[in-house]
PDB file with SEQRES, HELIX, SHEET and CRYST1 records, atoms N, CA, C and O in Angstrom:
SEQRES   1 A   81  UNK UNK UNK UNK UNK UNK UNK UNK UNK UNK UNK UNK UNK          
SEQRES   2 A   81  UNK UNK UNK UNK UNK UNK UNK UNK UNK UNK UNK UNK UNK          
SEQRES   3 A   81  UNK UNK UNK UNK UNK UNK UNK UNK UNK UNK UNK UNK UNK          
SEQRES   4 A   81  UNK UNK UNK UNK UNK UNK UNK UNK UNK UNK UNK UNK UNK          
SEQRES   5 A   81  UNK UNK UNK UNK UNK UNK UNK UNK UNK UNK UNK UNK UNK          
SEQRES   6 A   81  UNK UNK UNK UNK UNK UNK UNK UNK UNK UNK UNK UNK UNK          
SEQRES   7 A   81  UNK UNK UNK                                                  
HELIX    1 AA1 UNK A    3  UNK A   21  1                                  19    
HELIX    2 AA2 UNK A   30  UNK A   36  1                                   7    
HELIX    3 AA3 UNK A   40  UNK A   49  1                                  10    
HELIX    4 AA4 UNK A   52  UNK A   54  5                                   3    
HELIX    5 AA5 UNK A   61  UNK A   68  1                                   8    
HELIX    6 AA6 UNK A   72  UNK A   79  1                                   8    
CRYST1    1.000    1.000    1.000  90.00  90.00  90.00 P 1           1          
ATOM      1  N   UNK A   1      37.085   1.624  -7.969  1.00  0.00           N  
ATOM      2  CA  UNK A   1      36.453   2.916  -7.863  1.00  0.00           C  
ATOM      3  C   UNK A   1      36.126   3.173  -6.390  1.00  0.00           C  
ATOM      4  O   UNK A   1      35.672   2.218  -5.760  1.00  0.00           O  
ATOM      5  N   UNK A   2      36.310   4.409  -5.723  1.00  0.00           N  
ATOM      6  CA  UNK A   2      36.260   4.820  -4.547  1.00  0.00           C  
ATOM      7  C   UNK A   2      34.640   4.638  -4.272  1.00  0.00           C  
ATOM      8  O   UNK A   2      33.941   4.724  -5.282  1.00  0.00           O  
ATOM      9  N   UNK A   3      34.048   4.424  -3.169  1.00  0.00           N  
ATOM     10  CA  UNK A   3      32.876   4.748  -2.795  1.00  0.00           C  
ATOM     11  C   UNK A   3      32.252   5.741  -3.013  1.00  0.00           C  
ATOM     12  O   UNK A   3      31.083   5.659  -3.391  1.00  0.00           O  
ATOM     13  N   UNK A   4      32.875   6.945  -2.830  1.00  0.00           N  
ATOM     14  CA  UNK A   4      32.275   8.003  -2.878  1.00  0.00           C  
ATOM     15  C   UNK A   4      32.119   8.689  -3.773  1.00  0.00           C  
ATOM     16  O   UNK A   4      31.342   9.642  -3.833  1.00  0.00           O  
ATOM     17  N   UNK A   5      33.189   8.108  -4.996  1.00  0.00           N  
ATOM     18  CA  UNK A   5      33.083   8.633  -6.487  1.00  0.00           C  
ATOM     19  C   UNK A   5      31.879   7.942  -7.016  1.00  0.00           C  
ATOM     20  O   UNK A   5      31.236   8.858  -7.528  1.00  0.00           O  
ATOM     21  N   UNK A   6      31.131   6.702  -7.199  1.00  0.00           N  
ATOM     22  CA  UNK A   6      30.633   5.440  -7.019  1.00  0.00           C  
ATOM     23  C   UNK A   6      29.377   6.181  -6.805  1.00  0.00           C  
ATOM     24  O   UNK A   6      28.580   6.504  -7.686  1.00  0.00           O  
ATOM     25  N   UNK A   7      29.266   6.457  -5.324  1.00  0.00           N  
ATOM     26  CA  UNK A   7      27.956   7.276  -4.991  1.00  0.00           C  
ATOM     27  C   UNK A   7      27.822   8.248  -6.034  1.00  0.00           C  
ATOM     28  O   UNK A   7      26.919   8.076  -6.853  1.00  0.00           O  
ATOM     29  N   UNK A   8      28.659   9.352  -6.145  1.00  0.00           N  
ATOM     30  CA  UNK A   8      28.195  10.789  -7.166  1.00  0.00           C  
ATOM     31  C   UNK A   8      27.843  10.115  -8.420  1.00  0.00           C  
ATOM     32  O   UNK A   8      26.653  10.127  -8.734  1.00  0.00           O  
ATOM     33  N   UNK A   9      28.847   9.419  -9.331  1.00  0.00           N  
ATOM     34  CA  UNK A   9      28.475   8.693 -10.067  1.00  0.00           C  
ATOM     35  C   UNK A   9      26.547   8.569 -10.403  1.00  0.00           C  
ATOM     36  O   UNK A   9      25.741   9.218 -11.071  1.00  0.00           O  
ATOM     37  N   UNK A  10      26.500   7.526  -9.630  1.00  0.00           N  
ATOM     38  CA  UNK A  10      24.873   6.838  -8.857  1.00  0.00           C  
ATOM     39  C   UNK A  10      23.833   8.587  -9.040  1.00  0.00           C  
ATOM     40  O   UNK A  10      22.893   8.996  -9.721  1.00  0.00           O  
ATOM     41  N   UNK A  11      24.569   9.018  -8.175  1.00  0.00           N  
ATOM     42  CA  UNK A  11      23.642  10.594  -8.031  1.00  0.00           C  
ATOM     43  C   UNK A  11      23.315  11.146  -9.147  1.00  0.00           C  
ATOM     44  O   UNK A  11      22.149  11.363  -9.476  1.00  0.00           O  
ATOM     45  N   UNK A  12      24.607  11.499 -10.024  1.00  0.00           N  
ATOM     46  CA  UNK A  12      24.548  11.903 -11.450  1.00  0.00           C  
ATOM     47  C   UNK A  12      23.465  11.609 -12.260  1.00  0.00           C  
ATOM     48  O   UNK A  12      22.628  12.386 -12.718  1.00  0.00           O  
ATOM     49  N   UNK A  13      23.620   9.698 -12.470  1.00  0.00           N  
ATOM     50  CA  UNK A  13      22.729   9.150 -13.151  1.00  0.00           C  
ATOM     51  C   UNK A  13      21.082   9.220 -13.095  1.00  0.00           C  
ATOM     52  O   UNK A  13      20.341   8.870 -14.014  1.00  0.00           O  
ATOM     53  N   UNK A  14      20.620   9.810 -11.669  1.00  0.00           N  
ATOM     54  CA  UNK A  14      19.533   9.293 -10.975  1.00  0.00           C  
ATOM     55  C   UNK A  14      19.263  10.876 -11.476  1.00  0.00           C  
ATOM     56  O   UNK A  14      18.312  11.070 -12.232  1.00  0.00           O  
ATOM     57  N   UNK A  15      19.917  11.757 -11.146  1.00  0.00           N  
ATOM     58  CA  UNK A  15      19.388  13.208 -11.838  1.00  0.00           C  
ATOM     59  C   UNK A  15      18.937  13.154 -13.677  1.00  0.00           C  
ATOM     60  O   UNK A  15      17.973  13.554 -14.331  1.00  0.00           O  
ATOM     61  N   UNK A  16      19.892  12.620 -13.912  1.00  0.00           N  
ATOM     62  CA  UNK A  16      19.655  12.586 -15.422  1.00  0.00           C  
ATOM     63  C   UNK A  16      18.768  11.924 -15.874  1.00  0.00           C  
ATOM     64  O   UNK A  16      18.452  12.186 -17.034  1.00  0.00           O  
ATOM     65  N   UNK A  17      18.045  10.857 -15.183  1.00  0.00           N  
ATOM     66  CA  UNK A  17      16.984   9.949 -15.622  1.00  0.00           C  
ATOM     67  C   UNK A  17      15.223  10.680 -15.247  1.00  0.00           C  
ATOM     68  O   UNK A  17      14.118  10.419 -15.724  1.00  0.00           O  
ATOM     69  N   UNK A  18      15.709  11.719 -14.120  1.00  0.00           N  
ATOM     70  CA  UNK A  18      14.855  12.341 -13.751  1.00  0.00           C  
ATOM     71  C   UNK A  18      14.610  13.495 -14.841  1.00  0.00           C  
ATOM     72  O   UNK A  18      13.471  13.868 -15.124  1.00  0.00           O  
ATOM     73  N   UNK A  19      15.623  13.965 -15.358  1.00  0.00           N  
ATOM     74  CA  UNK A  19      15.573  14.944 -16.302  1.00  0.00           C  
ATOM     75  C   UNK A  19      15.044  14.493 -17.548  1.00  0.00           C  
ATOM     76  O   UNK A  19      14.162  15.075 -18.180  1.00  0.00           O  
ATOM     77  N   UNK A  20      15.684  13.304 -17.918  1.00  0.00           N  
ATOM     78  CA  UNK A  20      14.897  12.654 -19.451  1.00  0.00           C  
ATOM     79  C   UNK A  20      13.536  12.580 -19.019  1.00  0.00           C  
ATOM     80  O   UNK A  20      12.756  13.144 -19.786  1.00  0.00           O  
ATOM     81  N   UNK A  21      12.903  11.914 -17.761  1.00  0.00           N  
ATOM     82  CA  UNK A  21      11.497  11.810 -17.572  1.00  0.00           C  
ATOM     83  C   UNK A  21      10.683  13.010 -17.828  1.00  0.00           C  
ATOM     84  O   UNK A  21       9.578  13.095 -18.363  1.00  0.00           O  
ATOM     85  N   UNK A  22      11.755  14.285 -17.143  1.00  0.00           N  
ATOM     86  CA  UNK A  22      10.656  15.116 -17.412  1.00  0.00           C  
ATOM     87  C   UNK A  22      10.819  16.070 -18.911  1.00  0.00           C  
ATOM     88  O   UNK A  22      10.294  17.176 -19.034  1.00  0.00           O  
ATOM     89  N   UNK A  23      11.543  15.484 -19.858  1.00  0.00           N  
ATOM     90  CA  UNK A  23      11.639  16.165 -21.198  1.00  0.00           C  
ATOM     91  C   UNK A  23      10.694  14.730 -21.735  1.00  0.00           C  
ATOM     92  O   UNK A  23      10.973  14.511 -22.913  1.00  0.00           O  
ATOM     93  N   UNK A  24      10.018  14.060 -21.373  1.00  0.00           N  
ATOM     94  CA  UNK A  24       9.380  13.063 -22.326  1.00  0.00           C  
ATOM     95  C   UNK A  24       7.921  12.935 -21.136  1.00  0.00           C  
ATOM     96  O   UNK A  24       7.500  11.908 -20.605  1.00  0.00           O  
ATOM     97  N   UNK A  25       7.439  14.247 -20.998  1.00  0.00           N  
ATOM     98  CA  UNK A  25       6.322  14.159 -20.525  1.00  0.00           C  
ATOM     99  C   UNK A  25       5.046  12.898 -21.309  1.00  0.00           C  
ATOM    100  O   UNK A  25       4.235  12.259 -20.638  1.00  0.00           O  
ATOM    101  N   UNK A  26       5.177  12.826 -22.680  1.00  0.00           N  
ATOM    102  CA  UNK A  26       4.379  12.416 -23.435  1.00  0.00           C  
ATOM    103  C   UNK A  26       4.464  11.119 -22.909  1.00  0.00           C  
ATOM    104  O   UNK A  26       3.371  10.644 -22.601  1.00  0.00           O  
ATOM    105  N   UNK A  27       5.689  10.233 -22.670  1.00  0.00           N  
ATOM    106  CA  UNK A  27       5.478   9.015 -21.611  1.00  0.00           C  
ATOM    107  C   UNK A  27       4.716   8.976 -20.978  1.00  0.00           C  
ATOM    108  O   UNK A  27       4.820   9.758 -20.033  1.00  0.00           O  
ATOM    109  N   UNK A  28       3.575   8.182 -21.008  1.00  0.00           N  
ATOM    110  CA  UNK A  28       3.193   7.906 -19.653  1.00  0.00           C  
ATOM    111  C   UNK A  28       3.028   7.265 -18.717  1.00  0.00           C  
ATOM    112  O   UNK A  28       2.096   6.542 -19.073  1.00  0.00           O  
ATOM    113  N   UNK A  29       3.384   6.873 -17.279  1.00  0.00           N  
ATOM    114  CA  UNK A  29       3.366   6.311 -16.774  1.00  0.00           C  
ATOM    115  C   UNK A  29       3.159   5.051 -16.751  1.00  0.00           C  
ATOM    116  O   UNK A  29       4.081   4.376 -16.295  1.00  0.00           O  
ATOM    117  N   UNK A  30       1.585   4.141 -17.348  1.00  0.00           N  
ATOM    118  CA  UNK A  30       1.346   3.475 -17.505  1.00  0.00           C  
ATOM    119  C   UNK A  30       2.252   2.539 -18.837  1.00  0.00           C  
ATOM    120  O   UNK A  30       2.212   1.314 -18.950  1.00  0.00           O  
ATOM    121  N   UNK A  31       2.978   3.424 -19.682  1.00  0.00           N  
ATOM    122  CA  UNK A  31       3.693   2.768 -20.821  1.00  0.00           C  
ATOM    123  C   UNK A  31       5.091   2.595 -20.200  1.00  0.00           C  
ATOM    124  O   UNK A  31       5.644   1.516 -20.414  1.00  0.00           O  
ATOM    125  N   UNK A  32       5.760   3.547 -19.433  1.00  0.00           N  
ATOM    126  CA  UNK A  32       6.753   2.935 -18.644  1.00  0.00           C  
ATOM    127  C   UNK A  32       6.546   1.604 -17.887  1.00  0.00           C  
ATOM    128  O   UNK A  32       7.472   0.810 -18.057  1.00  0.00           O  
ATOM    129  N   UNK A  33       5.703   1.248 -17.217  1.00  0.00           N  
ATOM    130  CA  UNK A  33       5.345   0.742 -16.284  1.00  0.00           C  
ATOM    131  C   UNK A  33       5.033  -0.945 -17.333  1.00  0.00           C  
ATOM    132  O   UNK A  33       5.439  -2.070 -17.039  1.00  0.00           O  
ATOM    133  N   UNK A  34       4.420  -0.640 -18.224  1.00  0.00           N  
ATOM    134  CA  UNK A  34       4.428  -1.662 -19.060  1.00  0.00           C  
ATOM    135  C   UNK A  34       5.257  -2.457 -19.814  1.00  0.00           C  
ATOM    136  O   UNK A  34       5.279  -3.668 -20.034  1.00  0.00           O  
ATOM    137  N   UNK A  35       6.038  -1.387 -20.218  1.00  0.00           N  
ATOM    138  CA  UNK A  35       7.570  -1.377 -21.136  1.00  0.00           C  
ATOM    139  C   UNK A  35       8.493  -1.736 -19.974  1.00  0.00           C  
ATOM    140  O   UNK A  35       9.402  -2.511 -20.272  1.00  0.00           O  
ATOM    141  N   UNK A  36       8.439  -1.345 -18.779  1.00  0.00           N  
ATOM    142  CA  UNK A  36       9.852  -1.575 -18.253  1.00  0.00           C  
ATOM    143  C   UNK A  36      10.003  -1.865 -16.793  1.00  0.00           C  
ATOM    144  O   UNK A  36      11.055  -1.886 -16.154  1.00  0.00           O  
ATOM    145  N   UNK A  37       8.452  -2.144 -16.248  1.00  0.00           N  
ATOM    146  CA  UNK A  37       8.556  -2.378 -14.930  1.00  0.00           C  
ATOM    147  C   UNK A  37       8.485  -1.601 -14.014  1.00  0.00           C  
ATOM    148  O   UNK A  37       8.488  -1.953 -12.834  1.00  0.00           O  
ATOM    149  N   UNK A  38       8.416  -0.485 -14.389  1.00  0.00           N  
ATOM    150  CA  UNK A  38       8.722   0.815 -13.206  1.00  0.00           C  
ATOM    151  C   UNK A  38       8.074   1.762 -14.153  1.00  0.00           C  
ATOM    152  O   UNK A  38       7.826   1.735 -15.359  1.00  0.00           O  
ATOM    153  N   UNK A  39       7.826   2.883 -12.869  1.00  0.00           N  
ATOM    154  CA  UNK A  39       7.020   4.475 -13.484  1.00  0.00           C  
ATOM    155  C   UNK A  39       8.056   5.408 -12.796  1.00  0.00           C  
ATOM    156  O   UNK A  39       8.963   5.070 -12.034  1.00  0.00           O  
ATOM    157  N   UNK A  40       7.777   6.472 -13.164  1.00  0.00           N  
ATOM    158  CA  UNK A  40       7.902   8.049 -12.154  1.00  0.00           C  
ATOM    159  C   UNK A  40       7.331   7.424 -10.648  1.00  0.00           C  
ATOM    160  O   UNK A  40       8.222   6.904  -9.977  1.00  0.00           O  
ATOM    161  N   UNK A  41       6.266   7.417 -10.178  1.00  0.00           N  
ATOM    162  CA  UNK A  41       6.029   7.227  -8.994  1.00  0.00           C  
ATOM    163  C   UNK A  41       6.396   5.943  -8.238  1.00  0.00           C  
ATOM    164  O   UNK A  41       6.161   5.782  -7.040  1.00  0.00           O  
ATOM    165  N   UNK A  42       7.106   4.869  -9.189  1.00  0.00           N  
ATOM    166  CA  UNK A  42       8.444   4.008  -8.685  1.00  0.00           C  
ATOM    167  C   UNK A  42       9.366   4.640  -8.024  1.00  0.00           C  
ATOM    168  O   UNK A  42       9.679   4.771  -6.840  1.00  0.00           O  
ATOM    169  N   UNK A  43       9.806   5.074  -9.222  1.00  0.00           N  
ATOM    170  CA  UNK A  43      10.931   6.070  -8.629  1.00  0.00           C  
ATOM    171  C   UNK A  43      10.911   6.915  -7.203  1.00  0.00           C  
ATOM    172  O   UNK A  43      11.784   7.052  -6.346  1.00  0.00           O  
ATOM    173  N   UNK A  44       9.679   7.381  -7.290  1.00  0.00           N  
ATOM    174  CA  UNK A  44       9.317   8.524  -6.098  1.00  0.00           C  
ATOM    175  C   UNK A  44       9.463   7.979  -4.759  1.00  0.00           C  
ATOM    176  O   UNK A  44      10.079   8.385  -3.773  1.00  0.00           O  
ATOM    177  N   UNK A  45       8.207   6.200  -5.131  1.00  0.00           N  
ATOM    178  CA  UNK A  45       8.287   4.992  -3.928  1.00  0.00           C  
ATOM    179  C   UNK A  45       9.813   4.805  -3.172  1.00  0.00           C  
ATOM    180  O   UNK A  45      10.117   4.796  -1.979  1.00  0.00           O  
ATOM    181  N   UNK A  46      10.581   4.668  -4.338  1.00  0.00           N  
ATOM    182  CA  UNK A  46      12.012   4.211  -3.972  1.00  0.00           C  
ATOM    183  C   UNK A  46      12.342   5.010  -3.838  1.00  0.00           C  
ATOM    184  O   UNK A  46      13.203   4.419  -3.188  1.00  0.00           O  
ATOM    185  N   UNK A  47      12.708   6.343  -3.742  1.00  0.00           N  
ATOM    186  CA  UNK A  47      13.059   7.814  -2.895  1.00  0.00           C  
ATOM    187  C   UNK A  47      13.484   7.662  -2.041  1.00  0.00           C  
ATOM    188  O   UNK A  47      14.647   7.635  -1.638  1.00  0.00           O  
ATOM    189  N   UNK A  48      11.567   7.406  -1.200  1.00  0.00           N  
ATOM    190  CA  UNK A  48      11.317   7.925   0.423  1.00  0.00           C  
ATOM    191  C   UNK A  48      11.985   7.115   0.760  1.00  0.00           C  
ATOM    192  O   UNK A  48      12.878   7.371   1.567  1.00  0.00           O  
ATOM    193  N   UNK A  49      11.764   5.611   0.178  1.00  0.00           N  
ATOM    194  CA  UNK A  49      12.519   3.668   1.151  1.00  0.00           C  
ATOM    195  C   UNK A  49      13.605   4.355   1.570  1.00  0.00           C  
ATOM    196  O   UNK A  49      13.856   4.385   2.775  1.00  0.00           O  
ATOM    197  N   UNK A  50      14.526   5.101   0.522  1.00  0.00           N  
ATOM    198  CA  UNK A  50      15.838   4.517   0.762  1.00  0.00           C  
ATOM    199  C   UNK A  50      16.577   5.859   1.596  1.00  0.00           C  
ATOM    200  O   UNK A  50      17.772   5.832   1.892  1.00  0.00           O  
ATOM    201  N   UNK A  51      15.624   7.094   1.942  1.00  0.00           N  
ATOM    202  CA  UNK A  51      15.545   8.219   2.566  1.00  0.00           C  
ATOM    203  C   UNK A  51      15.261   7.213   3.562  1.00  0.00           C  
ATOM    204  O   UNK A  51      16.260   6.496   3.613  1.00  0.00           O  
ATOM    205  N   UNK A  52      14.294   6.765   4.464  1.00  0.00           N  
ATOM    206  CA  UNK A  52      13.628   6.534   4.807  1.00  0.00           C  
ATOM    207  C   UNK A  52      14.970   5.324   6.095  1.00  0.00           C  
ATOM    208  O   UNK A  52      15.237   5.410   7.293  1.00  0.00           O  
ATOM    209  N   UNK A  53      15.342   4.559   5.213  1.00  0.00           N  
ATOM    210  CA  UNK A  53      16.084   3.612   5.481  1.00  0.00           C  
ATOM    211  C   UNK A  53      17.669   4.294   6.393  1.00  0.00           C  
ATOM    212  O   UNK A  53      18.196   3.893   7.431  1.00  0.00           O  
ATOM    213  N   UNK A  54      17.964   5.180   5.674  1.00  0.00           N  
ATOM    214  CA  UNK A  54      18.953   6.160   6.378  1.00  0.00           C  
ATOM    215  C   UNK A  54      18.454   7.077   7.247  1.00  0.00           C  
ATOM    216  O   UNK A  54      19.359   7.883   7.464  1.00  0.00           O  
ATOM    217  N   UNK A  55      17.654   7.314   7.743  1.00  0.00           N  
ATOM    218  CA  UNK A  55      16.628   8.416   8.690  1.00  0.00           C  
ATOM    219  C   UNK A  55      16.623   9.289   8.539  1.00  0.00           C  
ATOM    220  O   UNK A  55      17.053  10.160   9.295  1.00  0.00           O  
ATOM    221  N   UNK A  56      16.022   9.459   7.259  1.00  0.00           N  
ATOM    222  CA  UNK A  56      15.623  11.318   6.864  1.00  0.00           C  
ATOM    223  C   UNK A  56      13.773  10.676   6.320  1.00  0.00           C  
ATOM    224  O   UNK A  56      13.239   9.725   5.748  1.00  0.00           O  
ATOM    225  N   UNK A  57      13.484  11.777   6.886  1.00  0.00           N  
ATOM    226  CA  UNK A  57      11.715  11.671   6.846  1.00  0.00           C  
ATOM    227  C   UNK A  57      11.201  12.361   5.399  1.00  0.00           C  
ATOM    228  O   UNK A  57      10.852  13.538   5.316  1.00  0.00           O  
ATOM    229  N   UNK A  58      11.219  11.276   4.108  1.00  0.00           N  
ATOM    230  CA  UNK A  58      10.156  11.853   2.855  1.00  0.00           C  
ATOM    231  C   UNK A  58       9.343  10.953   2.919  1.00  0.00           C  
ATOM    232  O   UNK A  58       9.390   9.757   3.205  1.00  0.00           O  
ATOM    233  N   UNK A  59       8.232  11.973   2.483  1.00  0.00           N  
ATOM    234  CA  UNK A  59       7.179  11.781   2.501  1.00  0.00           C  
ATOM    235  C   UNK A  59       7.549  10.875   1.281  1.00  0.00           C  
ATOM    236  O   UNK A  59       8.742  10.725   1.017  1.00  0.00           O  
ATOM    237  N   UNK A  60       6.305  10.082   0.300  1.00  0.00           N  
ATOM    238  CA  UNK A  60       6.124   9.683  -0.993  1.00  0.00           C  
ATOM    239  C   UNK A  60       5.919  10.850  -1.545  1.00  0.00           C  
ATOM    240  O   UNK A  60       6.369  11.303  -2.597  1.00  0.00           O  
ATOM    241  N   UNK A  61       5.221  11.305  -0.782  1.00  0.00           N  
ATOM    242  CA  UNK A  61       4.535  12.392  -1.826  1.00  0.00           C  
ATOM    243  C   UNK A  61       5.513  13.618  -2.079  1.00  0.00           C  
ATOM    244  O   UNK A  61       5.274  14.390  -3.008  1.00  0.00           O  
ATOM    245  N   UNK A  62       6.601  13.793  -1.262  1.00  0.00           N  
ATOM    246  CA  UNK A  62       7.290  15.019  -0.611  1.00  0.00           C  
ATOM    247  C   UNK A  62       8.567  14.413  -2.127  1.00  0.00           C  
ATOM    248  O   UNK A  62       9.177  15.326  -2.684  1.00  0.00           O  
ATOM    249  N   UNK A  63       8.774  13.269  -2.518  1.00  0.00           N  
ATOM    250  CA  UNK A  63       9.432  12.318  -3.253  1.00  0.00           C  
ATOM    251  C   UNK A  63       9.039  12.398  -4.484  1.00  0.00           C  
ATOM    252  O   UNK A  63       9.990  12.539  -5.253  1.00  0.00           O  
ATOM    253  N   UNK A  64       7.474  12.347  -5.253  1.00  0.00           N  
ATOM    254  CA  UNK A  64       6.925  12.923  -6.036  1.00  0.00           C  
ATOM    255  C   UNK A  64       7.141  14.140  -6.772  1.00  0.00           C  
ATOM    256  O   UNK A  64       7.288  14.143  -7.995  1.00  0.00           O  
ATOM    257  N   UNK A  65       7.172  15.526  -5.813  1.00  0.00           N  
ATOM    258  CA  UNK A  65       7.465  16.149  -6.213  1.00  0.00           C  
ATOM    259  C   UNK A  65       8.448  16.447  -6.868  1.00  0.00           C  
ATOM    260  O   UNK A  65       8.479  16.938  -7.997  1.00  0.00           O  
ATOM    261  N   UNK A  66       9.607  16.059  -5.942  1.00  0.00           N  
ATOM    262  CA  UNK A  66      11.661  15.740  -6.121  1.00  0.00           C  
ATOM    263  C   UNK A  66      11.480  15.046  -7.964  1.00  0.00           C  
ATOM    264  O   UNK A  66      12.011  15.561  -8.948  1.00  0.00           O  
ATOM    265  N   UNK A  67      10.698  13.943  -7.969  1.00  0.00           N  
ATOM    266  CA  UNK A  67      10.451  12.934  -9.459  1.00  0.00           C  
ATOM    267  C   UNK A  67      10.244  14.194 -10.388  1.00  0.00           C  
ATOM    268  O   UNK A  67      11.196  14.777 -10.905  1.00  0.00           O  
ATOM    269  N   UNK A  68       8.905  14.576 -10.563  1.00  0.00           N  
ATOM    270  CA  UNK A  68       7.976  14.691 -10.967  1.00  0.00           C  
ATOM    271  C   UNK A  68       8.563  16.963 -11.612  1.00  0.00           C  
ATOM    272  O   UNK A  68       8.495  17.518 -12.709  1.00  0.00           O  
ATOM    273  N   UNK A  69       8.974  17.400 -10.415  1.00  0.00           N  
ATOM    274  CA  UNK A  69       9.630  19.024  -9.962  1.00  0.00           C  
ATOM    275  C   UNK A  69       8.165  19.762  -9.950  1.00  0.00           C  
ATOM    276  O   UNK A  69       8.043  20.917 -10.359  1.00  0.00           O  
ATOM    277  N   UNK A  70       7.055  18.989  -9.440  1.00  0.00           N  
ATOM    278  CA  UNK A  70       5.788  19.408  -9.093  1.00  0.00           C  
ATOM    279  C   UNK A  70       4.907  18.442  -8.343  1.00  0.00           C  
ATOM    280  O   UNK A  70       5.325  17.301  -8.146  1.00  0.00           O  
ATOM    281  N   UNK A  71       3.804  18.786  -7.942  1.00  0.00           N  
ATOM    282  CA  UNK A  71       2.904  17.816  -7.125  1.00  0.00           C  
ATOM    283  C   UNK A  71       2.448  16.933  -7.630  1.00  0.00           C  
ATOM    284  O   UNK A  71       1.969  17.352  -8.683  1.00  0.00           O  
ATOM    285  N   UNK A  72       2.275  15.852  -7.532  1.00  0.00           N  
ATOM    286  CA  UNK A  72       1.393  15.110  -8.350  1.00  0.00           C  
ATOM    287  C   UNK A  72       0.259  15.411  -9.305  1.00  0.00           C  
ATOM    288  O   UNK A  72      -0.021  15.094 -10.461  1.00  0.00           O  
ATOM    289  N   UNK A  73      -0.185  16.022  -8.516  1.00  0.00           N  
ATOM    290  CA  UNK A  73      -1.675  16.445  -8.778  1.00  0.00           C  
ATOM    291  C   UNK A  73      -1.632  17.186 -10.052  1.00  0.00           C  
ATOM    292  O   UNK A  73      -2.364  16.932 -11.009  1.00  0.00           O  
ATOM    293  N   UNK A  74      -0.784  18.066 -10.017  1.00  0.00           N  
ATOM    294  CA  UNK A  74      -0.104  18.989 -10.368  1.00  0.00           C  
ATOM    295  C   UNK A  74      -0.088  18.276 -12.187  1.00  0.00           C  
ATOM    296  O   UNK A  74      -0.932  18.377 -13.076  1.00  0.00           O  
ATOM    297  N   UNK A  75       1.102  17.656 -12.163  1.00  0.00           N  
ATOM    298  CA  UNK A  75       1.375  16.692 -13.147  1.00  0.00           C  
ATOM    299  C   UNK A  75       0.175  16.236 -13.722  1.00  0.00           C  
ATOM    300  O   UNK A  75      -0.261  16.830 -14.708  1.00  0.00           O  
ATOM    301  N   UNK A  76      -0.423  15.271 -13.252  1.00  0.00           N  
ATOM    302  CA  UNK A  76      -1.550  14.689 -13.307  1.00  0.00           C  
ATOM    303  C   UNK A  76      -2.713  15.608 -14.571  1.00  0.00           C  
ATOM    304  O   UNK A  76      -3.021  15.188 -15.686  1.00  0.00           O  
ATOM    305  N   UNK A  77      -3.094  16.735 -14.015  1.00  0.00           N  
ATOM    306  CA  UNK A  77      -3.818  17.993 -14.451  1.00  0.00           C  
ATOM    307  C   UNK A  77      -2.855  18.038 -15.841  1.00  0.00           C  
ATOM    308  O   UNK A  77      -3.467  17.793 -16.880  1.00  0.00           O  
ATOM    309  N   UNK A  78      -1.950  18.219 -15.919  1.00  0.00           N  
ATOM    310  CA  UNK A  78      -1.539  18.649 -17.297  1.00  0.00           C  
ATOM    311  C   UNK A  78      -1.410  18.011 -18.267  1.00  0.00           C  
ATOM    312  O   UNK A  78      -1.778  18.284 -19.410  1.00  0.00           O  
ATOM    313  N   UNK A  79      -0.686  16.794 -17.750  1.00  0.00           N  
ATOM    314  CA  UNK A  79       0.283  16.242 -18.922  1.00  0.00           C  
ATOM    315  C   UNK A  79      -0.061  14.713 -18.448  1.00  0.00           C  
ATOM    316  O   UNK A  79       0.922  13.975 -18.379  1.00  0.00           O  
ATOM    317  N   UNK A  80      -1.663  13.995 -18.023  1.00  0.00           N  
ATOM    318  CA  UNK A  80      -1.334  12.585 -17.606  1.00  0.00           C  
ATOM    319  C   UNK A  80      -2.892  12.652 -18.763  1.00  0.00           C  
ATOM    320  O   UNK A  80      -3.662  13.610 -18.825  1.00  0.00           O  
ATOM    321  N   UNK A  81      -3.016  11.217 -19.650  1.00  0.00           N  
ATOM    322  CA  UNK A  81      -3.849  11.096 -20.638  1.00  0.00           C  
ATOM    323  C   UNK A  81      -4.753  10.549 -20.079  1.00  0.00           C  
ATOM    324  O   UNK A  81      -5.773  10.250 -20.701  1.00  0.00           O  
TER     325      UNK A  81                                                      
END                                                                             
């Protein structure tokens, strides 16, 4: 498989996992995190690293949002138990 198919591939998947997260709001964080090692704001962490690592400047929080398609806070207020 080409690299670059490989990458989109990768991209694809990483959208779609973002999308199941946010159709299963009722997850929460803490049960991901329990169940499987990782949360939404894993995800967000590992964003910025790997932004971060190639030299583009996200924030965590700027990463959050990208996770989350709102602020934390944001999230938090609605839909965190």
């Amino acid at each position: 498989m080409k690299t670059e198919t490989r990458t989109e591939i990768e991209a694809a998947v990483f959208r779609r996992l973002v999308s199941h997260l946010d159709s299963r709001k009722d997850v929460q964080n803490l049960d991901l995190m329990n169940l499987s090692g990782f949360c939404r704001n894993c995800l967000a962490k590992w964003y910025s690293a790997e932004a971060v690592d190639r030299g583009e400047e996200i924030t965590v929080d700027s990463a959050k949002e990208i996770v989350y398609g709102m602020t934390y806070g944001e999230w938090k207020d609605m839909y965190q138990k």
